[in-house]
C-alpha positions in Angstrom: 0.0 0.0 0.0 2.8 2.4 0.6 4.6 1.8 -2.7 0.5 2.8 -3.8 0.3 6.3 -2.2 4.8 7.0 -3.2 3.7 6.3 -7.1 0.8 8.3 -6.9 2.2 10.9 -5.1 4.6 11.3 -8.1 1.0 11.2 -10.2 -0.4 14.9 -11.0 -3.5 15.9 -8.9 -5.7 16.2 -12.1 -4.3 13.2 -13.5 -5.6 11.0 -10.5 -8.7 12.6 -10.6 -8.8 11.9 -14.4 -8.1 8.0 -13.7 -10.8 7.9 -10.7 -13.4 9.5 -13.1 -12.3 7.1 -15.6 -12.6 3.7 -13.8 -16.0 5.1 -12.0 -17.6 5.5 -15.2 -20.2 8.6 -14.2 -19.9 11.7 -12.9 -18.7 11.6 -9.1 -19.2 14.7 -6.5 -16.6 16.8 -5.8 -15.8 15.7 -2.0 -15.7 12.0 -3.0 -13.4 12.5 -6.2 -11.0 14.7 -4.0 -11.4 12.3 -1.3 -10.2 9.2 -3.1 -7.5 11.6 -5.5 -6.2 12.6 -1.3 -6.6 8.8 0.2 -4.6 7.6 -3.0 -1.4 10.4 -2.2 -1.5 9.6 1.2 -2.2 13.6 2.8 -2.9 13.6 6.4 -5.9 14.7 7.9 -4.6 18.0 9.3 -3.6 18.6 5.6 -6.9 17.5 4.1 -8.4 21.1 4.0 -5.7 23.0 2.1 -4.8 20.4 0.2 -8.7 19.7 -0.9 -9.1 23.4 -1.9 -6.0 23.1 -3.9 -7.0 19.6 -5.7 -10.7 21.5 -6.6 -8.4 24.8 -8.1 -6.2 21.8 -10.2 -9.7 20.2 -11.5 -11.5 23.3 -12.0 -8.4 24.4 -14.2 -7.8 21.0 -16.1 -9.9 21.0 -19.6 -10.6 17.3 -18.8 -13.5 17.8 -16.3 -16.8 19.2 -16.9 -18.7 20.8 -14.1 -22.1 19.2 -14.2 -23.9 21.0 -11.1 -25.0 19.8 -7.9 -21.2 19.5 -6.6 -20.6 16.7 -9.4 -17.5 16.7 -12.0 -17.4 14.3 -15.0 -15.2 14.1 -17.8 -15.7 16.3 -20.9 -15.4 13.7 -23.4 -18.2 11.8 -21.7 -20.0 14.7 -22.8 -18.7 16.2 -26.5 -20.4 14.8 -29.6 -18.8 13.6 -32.9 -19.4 16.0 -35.7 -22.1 14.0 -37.7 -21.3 12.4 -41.3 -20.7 15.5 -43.6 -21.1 18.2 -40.8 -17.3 19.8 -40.6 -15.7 23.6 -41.0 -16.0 25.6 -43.7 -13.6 24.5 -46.8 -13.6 20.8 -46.0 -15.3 18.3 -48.4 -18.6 18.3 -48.7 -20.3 14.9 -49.1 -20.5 15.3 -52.9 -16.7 15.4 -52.9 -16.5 19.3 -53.5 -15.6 21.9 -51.4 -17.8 23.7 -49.2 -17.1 27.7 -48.8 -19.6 30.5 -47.9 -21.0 32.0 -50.8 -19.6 35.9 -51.1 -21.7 38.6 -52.0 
């Protein structure tokens, strides 16, 4: 258990949090995420207030997570949608094979 909490202590905040999220599957609230991310580095509870206030600033920061309301964080590609078939930005191919570009006055 303590070779565990050394390796993940060399882990990035985020990153844990990222790999908690990950293996959960669903959106988590922020306590329990930060909870586990903490328990998993091994911070002492007389640490455990700083140090959580610190871990939310790191997730809040990281474009990874997505605030979902109601305390909860998931991960934003749980979340982004594929462009559909033929959708795309301006000057790709169309499906017809041409190129798409705004008509100009």
């Amino acid at each position: 258990m303590e070779t565990d909490r050394r390796s993940a202590a060399k882990v990035s905040v985020p990153d844990l949090a990222y790999r908690i999220l990950k293996r959960a599957g669903q959106p988590m609230h922020y306590r329990q995420l930060i909870g586990e991310v903490l328990d998993a580095r091994g911070v002492p509870e007389e640490r455990r207030g700083r140090a959580m206030a610190e871990a939310h600033t790191e997730i809040n920061l990281d474009p990874r997570f997505q605030y979902l309301g109601q305390a909860r964080w998931g991960l934003r590609e749980w979340t982004e949608k594929e462009p559909a078939r033929g959708e795309g930005s301006e000057g790709e191919a169309g499906a017809d094979g041409e190129e798409e570009y705004p008509e100009e006055d």
